[in-house]
SETI-304990 format. One record per residue (C-alpha): residue in three letters; x, y, z. Coordinates in steps of 0.5 Angstrom, whole numbers. Example, Ala and Ser with C-alpha at 12.3 -4.5 7.8 and 13.67 -1.06 7.14 Angstrom:
2
<node><aa>Ala</aa><east>25</east><north>-9</north><up>16</up></node>
<node><aa>Ser</aa><east>27</east><north>-2</north><up>14</up></node>
This chain:
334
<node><aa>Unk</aa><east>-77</east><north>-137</north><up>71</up></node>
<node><aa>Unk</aa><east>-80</east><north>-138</north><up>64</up></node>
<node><aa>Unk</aa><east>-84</east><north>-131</north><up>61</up></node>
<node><aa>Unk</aa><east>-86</east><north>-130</north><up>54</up></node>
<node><aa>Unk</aa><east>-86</east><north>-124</north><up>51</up></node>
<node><aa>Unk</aa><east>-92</east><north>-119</north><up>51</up></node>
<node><aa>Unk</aa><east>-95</east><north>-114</north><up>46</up></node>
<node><aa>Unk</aa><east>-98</east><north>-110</north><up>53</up></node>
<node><aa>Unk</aa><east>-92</east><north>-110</north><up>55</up></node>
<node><aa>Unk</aa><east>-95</east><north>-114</north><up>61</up></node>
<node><aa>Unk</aa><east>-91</east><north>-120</north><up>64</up></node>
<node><aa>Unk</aa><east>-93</east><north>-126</north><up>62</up></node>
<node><aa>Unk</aa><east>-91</east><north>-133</north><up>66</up></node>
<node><aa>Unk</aa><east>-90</east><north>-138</north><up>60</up></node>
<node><aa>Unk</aa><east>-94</east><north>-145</north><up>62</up></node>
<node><aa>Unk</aa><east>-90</east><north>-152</north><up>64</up></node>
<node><aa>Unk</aa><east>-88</east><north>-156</north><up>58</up></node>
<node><aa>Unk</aa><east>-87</east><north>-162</north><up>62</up></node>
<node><aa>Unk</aa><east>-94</east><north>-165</north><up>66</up></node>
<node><aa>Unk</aa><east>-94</east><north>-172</north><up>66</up></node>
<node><aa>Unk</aa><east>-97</east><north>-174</north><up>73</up></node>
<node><aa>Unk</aa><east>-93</east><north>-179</north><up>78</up></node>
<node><aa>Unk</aa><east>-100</east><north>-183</north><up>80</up></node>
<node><aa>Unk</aa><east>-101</east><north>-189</north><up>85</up></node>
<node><aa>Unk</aa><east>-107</east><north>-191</north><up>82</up></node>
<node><aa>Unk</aa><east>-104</east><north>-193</north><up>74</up></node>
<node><aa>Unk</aa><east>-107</east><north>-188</north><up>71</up></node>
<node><aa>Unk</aa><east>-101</east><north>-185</north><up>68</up></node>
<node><aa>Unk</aa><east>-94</east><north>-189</north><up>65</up></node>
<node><aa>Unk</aa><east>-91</east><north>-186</north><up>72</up></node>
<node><aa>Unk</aa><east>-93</east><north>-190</north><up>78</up></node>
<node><aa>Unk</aa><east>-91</east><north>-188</north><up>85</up></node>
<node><aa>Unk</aa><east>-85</east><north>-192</north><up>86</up></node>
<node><aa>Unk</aa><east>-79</east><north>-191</north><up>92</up></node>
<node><aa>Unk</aa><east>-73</east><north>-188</north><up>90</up></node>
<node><aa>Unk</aa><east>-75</east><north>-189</north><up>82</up></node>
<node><aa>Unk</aa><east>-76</east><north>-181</north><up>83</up></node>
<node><aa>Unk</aa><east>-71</east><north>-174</north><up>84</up></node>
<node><aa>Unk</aa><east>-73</east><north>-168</north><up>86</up></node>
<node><aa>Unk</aa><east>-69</east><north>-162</north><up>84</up></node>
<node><aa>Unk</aa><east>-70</east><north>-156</north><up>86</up></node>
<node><aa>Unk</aa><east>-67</east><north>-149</north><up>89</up></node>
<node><aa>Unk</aa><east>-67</east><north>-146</north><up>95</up></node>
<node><aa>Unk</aa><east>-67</east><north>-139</north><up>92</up></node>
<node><aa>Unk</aa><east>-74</east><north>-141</north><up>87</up></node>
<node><aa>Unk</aa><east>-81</east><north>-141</north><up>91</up></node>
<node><aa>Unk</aa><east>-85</east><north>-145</north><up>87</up></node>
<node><aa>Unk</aa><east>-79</east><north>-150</north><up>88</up></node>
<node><aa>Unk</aa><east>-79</east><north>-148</north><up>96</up></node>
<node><aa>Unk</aa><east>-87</east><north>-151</north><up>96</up></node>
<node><aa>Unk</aa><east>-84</east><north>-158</north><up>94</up></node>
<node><aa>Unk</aa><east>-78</east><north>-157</north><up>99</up></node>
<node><aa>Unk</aa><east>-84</east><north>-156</north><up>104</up></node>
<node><aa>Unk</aa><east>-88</east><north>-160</north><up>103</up></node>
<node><aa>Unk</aa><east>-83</east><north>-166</north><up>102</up></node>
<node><aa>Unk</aa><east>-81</east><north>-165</north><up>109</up></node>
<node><aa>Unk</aa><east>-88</east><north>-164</north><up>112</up></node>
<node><aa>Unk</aa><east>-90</east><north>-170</north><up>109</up></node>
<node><aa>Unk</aa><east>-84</east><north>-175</north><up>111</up></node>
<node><aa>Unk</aa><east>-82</east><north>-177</north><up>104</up></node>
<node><aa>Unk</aa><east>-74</east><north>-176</north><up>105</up></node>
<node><aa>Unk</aa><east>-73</east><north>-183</north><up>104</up></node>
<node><aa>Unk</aa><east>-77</east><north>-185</north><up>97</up></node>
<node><aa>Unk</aa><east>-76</east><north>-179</north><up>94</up></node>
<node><aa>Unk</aa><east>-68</east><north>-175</north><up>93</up></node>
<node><aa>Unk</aa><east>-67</east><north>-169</north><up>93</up></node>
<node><aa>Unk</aa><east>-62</east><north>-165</north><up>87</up></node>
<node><aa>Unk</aa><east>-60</east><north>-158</north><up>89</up></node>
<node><aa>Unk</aa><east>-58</east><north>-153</north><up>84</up></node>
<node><aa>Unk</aa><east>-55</east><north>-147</north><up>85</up></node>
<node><aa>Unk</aa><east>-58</east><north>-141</north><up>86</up></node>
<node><aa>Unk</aa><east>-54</east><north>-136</north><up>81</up></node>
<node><aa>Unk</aa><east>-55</east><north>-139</north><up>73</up></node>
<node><aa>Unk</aa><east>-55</east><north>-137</north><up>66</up></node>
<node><aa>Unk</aa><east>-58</east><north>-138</north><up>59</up></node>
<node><aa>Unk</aa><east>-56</east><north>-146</north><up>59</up></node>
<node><aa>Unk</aa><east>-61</east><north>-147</north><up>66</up></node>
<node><aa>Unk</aa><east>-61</east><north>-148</north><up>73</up></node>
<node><aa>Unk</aa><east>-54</east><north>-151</north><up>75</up></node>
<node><aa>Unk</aa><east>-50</east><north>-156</north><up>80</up></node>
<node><aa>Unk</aa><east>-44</east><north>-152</north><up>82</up></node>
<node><aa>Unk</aa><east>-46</east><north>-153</north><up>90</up></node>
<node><aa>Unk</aa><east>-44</east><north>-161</north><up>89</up></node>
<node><aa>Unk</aa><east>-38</east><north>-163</north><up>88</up></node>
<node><aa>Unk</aa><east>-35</east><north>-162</north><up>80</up></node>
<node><aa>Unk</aa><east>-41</east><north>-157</north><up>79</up></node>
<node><aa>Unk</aa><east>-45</east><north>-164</north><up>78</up></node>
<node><aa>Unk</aa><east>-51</east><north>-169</north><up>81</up></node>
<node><aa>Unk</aa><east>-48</east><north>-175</north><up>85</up></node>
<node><aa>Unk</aa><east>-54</east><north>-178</north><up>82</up></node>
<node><aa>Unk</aa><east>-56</east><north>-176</north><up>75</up></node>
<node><aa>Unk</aa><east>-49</east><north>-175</north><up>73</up></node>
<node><aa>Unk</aa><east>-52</east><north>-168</north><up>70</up></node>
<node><aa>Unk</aa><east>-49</east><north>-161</north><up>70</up></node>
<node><aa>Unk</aa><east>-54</east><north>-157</north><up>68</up></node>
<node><aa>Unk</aa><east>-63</east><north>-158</north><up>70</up></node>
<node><aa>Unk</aa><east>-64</east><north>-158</north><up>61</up></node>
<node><aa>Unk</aa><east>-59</east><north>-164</north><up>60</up></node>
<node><aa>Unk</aa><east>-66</east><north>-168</north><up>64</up></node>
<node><aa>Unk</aa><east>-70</east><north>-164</north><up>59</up></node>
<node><aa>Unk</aa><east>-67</east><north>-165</north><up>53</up></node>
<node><aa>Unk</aa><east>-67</east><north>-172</north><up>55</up></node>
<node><aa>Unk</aa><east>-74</east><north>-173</north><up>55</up></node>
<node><aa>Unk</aa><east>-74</east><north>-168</north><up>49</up></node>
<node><aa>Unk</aa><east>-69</east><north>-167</north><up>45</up></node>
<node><aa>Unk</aa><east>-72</east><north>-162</north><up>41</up></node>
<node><aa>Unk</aa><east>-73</east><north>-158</north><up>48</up></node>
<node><aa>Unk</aa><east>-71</east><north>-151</north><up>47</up></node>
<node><aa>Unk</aa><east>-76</east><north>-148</north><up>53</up></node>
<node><aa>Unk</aa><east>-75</east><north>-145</north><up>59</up></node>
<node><aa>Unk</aa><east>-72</east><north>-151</north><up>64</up></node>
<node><aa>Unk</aa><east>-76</east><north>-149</north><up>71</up></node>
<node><aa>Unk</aa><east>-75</east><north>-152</north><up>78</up></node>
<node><aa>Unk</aa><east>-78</east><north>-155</north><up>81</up></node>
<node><aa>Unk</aa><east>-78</east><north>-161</north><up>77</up></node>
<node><aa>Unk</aa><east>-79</east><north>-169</north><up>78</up></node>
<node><aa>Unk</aa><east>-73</east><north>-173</north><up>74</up></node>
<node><aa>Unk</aa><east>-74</east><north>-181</north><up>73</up></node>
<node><aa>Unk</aa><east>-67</east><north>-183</north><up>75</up></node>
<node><aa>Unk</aa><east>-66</east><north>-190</north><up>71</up></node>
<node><aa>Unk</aa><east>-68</east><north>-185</north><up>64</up></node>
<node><aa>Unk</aa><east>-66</east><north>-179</north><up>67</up></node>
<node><aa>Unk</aa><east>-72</east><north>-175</north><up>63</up></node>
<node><aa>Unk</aa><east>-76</east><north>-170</north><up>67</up></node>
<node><aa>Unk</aa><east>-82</east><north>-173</north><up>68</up></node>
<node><aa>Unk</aa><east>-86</east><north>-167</north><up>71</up></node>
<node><aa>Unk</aa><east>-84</east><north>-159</north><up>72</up></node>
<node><aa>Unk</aa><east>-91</east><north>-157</north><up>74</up></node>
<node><aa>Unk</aa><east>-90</east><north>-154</north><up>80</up></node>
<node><aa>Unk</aa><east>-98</east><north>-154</north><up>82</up></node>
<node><aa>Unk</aa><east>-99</east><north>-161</north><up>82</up></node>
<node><aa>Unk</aa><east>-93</east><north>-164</north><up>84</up></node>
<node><aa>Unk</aa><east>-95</east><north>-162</north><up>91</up></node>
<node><aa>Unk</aa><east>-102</east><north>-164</north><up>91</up></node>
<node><aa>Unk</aa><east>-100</east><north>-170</north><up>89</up></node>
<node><aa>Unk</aa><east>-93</east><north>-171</north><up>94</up></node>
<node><aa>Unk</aa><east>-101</east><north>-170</north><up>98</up></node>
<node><aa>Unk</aa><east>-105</east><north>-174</north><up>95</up></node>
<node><aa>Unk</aa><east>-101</east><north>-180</north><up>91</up></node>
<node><aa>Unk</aa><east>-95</east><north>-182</north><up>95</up></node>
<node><aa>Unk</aa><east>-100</east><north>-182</north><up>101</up></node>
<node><aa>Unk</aa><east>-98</east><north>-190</north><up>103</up></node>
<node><aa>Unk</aa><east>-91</east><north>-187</north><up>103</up></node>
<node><aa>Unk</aa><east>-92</east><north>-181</north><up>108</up></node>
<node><aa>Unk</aa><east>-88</east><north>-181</north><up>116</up></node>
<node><aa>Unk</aa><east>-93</east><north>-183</north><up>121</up></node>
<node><aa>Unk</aa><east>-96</east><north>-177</north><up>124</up></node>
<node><aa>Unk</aa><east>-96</east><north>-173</north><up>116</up></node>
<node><aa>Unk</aa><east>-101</east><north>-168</north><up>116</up></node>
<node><aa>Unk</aa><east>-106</east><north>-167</north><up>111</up></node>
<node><aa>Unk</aa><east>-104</east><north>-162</north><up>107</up></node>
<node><aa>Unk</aa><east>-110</east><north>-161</north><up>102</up></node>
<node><aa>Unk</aa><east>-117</east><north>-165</north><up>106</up></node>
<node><aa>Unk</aa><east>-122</east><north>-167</north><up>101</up></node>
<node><aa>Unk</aa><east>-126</east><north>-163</north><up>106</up></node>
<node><aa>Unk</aa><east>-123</east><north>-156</north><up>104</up></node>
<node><aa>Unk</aa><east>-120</east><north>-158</north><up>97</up></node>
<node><aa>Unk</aa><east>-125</east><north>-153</north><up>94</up></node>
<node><aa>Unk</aa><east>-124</east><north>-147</north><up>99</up></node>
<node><aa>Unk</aa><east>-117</east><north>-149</north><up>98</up></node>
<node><aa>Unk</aa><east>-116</east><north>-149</north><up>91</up></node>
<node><aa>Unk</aa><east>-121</east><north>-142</north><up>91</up></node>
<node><aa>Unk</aa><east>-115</east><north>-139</north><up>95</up></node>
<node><aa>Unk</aa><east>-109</east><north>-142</north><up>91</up></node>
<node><aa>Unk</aa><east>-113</east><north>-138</north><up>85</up></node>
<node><aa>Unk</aa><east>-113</east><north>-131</north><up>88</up></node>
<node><aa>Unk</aa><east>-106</east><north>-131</north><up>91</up></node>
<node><aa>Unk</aa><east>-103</east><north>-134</north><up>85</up></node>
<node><aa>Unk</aa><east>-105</east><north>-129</north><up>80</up></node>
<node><aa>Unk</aa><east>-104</east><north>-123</north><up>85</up></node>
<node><aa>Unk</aa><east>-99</east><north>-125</north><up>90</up></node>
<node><aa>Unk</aa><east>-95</east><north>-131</north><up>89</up></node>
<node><aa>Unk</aa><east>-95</east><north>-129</north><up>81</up></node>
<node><aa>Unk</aa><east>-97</east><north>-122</north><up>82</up></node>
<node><aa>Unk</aa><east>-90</east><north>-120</north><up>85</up></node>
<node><aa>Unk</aa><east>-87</east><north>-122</north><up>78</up></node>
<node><aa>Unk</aa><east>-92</east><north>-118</north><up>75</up></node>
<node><aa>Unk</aa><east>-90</east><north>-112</north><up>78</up></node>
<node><aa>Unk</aa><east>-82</east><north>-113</north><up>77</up></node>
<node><aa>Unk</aa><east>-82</east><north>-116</north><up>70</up></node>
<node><aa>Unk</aa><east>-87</east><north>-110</north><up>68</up></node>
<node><aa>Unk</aa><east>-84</east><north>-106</north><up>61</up></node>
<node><aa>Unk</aa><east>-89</east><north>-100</north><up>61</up></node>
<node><aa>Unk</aa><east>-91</east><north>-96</north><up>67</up></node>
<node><aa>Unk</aa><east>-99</east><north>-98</north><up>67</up></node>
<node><aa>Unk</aa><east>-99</east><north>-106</north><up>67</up></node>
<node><aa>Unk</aa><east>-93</east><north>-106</north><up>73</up></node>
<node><aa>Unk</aa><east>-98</east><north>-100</north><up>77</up></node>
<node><aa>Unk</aa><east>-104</east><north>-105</north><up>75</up></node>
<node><aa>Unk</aa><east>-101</east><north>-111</north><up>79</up></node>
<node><aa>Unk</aa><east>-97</east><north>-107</north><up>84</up></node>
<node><aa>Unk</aa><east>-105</east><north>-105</north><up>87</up></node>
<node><aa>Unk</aa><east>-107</east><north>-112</north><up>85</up></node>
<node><aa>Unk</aa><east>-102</east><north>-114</north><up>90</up></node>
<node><aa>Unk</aa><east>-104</east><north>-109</north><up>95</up></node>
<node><aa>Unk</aa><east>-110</east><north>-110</north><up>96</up></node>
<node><aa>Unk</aa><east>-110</east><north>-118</north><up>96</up></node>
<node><aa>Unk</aa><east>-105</east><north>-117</north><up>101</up></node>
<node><aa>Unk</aa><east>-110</east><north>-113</north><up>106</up></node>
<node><aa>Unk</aa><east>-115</east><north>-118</north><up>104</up></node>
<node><aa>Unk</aa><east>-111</east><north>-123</north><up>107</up></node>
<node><aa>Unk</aa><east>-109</east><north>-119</north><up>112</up></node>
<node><aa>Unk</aa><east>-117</east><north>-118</north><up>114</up></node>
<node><aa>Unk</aa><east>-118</east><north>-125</north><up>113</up></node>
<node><aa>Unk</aa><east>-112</east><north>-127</north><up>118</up></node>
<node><aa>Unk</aa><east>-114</east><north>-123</north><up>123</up></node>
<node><aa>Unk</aa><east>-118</east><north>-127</north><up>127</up></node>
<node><aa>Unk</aa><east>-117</east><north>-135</north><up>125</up></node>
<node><aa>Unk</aa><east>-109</east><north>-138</north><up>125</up></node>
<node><aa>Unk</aa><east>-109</east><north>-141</north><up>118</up></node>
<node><aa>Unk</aa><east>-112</east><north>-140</north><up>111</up></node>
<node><aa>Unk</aa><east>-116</east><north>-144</north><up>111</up></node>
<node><aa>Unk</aa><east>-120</east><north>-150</north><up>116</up></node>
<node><aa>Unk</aa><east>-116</east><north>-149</north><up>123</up></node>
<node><aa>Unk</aa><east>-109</east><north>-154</north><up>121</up></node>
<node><aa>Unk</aa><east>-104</east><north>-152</north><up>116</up></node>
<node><aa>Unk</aa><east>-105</east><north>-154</north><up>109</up></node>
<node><aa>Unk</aa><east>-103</east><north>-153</north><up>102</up></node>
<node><aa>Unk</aa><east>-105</east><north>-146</north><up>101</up></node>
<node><aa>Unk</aa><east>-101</east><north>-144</north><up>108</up></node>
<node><aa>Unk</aa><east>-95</east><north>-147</north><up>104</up></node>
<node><aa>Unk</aa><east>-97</east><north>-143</north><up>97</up></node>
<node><aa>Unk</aa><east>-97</east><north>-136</north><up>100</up></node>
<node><aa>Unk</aa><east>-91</east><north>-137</north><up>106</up></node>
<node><aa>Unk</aa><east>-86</east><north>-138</north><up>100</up></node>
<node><aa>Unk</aa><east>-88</east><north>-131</north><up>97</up></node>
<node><aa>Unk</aa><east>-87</east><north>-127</north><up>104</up></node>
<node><aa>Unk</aa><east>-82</east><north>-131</north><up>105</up></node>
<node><aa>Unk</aa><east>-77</east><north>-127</north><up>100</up></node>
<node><aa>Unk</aa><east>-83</east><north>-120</north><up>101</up></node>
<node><aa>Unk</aa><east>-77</east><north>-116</north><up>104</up></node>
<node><aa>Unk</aa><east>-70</east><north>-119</north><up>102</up></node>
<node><aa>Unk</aa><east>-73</east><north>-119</north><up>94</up></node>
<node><aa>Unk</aa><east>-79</east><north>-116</north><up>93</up></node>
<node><aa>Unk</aa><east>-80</east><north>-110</north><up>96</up></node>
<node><aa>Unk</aa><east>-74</east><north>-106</north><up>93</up></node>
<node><aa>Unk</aa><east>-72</east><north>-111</north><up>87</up></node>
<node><aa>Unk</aa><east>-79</east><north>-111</north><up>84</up></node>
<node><aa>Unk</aa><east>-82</east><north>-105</north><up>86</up></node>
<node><aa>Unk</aa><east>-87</east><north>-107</north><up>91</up></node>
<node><aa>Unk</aa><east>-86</east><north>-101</north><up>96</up></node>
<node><aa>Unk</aa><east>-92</east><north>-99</north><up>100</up></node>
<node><aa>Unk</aa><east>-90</east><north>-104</north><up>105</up></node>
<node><aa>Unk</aa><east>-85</east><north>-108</north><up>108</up></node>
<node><aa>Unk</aa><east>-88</east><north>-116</north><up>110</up></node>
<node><aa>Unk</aa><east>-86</east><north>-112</north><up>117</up></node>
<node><aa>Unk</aa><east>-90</east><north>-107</north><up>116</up></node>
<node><aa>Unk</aa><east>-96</east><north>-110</north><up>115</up></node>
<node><aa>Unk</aa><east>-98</east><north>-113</north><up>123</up></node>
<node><aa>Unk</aa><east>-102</east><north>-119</north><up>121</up></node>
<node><aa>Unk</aa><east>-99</east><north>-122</north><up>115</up></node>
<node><aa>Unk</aa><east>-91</east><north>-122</north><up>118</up></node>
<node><aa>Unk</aa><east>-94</east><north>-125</north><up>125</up></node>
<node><aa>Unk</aa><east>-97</east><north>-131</north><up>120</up></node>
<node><aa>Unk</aa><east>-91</east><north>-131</north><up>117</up></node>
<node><aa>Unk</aa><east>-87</east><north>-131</north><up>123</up></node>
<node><aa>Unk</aa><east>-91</east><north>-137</north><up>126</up></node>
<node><aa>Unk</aa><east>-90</east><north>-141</north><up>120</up></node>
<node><aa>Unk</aa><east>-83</east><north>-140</north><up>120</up></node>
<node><aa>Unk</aa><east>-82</east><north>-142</north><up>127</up></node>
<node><aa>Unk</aa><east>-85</east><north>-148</north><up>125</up></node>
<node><aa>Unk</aa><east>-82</east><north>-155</north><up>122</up></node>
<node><aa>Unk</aa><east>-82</east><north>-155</north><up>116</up></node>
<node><aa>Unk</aa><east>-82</east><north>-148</north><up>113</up></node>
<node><aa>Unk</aa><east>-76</east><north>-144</north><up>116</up></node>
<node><aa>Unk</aa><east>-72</east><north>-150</north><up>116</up></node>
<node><aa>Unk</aa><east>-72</east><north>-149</north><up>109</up></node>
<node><aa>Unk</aa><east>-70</east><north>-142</north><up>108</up></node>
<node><aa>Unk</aa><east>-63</east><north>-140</north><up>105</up></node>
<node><aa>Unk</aa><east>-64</east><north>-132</north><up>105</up></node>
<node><aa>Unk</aa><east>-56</east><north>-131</north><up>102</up></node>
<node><aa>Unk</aa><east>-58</east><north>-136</north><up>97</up></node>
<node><aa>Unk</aa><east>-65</east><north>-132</north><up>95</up></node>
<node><aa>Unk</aa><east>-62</east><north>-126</north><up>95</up></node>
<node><aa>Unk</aa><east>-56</east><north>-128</north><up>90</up></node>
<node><aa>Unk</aa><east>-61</east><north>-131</north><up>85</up></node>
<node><aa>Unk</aa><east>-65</east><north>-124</north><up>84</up></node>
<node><aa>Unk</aa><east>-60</east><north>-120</north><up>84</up></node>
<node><aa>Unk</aa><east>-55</east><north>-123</north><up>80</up></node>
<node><aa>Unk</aa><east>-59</east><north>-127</north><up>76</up></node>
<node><aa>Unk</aa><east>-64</east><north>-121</north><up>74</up></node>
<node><aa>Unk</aa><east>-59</east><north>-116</north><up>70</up></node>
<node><aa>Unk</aa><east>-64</east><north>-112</north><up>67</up></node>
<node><aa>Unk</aa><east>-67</east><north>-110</north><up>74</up></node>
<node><aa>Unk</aa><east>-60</east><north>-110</north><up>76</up></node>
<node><aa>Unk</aa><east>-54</east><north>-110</north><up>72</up></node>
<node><aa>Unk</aa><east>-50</east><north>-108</north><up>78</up></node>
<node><aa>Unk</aa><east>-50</east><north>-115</north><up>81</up></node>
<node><aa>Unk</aa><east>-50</east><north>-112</north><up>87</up></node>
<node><aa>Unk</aa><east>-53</east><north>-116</north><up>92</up></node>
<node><aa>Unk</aa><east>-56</east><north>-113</north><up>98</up></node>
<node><aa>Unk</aa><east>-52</east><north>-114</north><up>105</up></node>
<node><aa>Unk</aa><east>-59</east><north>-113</north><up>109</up></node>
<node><aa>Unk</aa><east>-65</east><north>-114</north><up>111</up></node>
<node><aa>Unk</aa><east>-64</east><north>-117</north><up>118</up></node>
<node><aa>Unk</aa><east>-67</east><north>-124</north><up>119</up></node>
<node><aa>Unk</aa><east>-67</east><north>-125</north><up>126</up></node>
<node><aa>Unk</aa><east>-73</east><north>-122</north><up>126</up></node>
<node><aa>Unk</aa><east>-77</east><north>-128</north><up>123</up></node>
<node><aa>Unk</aa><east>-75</east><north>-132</north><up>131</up></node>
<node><aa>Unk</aa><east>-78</east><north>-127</north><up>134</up></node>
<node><aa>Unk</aa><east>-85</east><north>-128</north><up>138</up></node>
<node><aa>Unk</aa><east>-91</east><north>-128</north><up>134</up></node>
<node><aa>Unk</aa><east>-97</east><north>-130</north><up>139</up></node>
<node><aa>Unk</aa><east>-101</east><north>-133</north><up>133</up></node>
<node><aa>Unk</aa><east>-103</east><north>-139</north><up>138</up></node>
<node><aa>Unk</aa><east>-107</east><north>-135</north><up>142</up></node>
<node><aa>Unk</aa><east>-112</east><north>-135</north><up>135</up></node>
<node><aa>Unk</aa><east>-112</east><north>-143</north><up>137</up></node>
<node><aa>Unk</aa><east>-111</east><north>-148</north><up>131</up></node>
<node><aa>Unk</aa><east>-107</east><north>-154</north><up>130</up></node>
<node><aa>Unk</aa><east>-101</east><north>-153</north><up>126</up></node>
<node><aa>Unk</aa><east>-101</east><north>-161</north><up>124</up></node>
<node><aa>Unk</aa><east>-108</east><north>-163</north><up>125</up></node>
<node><aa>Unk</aa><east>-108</east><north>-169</north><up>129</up></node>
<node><aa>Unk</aa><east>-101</east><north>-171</north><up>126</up></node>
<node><aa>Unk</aa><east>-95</east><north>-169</north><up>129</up></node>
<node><aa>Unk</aa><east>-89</east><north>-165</north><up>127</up></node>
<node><aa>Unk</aa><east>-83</east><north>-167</north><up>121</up></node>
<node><aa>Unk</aa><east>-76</east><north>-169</north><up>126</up></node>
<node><aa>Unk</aa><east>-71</east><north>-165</north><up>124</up></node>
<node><aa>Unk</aa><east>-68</east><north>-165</north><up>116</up></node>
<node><aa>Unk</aa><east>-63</east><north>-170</north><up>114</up></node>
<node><aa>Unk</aa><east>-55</east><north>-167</north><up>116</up></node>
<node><aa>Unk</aa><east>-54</east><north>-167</north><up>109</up></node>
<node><aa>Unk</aa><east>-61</east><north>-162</north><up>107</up></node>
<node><aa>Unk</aa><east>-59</east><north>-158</north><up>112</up></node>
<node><aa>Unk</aa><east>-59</east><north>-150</north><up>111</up></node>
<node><aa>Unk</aa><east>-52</east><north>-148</north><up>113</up></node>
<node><aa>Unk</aa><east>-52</east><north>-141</north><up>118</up></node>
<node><aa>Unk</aa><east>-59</east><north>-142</north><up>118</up></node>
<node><aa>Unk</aa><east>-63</east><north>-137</north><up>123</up></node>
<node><aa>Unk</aa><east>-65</east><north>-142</north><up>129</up></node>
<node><aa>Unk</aa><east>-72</east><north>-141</north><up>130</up></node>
């Protein structure tokens, strides 16, 4: 996470240094190339997790590789102590900021995940974390497994990127907002932002299946990753506490349903996220101390979202299994 420093003692989210894009049509000095291209990510971070998910959903395993960092870092960045010798087997790198500094040795920002690394150079190209998935959508289309859904339909892009904005600002931000509060009024002023956009979208749920069109799209993707970690990180450790996810009918059976299906649960290492928020934040928990529960089984239970119709893939069909080696471990079996 990157943040600059407020006067109004708000939190303020830093923007993405690295924005070069990875495009099938020329028009940047990225072209869209199998296996040229890693992906690096976390499973405890959720603007990373959008691109775990939509990676998966679309069937890009085979041209574009995966890195996984750890889920507890510190001040030298987000760091490879889950592979073998703390380093990428394929960038060679023990810390995300070496990939940085390779594309600017003069760096000295925040080094976020997700973030898209040029293997043979090891320079970062991107870490802008909303436009990479749109473009795994859009630019990498040619290489998408048969049956890939469509994630971001031209038909609904502009009530798409309408929703994205609300939930971003109030929800996928806004729980960060709260926690990251210095002074008692901005983090009540997000805390009721927060709120009331969750009982908007619970309204707006009610009655249809997905956010937006009858199939899931990228907006589905973008708030999943929020309710995700809502009650095994934001409820307590952020503060945001009029609700539990389980306590608010309509939203946990919405995000029960995406769970349950493939390419969003499979994702999910509830261990992983909890470790990073509770050991990494030790301004808001100088203990260290990471919380034993909340139960997970429940995500496995019966949604009946169904019964509201839709069709999760669209005309497509859903993403096999994950490869062995990305494979969650003691992941809950939905």
């Amino acid at each position: 996470m990157a943040a600059v420093q407020s006067k109004s003692k708000e939190f303020k989210r830093a923007r993405n240094r690295f924005t070069d894009r990875i495009t099938s049509d020329g028009s940047s000095r990225w072209p869209v190339e199998p296996g040229r291209y890693r992906l690096i990510a976390a499973r405890a971070c959720p603007w990373a997790n959008r691109a775990l998910i939509v990676r998966r959903l679309l069937g890009l395993e085979p041209v574009l590789s995966l890195g996984l960092a750890g889920p507890v870092h510190d001040q030298r960045s987000w760091r490879f102590h889950l592979d073998p010798d703390d380093r990428d087997p394929v960038l060679g790198i023990e810390y995300l900021g070496e990939a940085y500094r390779a594309a600017d040795p003069d760096y000295d920002g925040g080094v976020t995940v997700p973030a898209i690394v040029d293997v043979p150079s090891g320079k970062v190209v991107t870490n802008d974390y909303p436009q990479i998935t749109l473009d795994l959508s859009t630019q990498w289309r040619a290489h998408h497994r048969p049956g890939a859904p469509d994630l971001y339909p031209e038909q609904h892009r502009d009530e798409i990127d309408e929703v994205n904005e609300v939930v971003f600002r109030d929800v996928n931000n806004g729980v960060y907002r709260a926690g990251f509060a210095r002074d008692q009024r901005p983090y009540e002023k997000a805390y009721h932002a927060l709120f009331e956009r969750l009982d908007w979208l619970s309204q707006r749920l009610q009655s249809r299946r997905y956010l937006v069109g009858d199939t899931i799209t990228e907006a589905d993707v973008r708030l999943f990753t929020t309710l995700a970690r809502f009650d095994a990180v934001y409820h307590g450790h952020f503060k945001c506490n009029r609700s539990k996810l389980a306590e608010m009918p309509v939203l946990w059976a919405y995000a029960r349903d995406l769970f349950q299906t493939p390419g969003f649960g499979d994702t999910i290492d509830f261990e992983q996220i909890k470790q990073h928020y509770y050991v990494v934040h030790e301004e808001i928990n100088p203990t260290g101390i990471v919380p034993a529960g909340p139960d997970p089984s429940g995500w496995t239970t019966p949604h009946r979202r169904e019964e509201l119709g839709g069709r999760p893939f669209g005309d497509g069909t859903p993403p096999g299994p994950p490869p062995p080696d990305e494979a969650v471990p003691g992941l809950v079996a939905a």
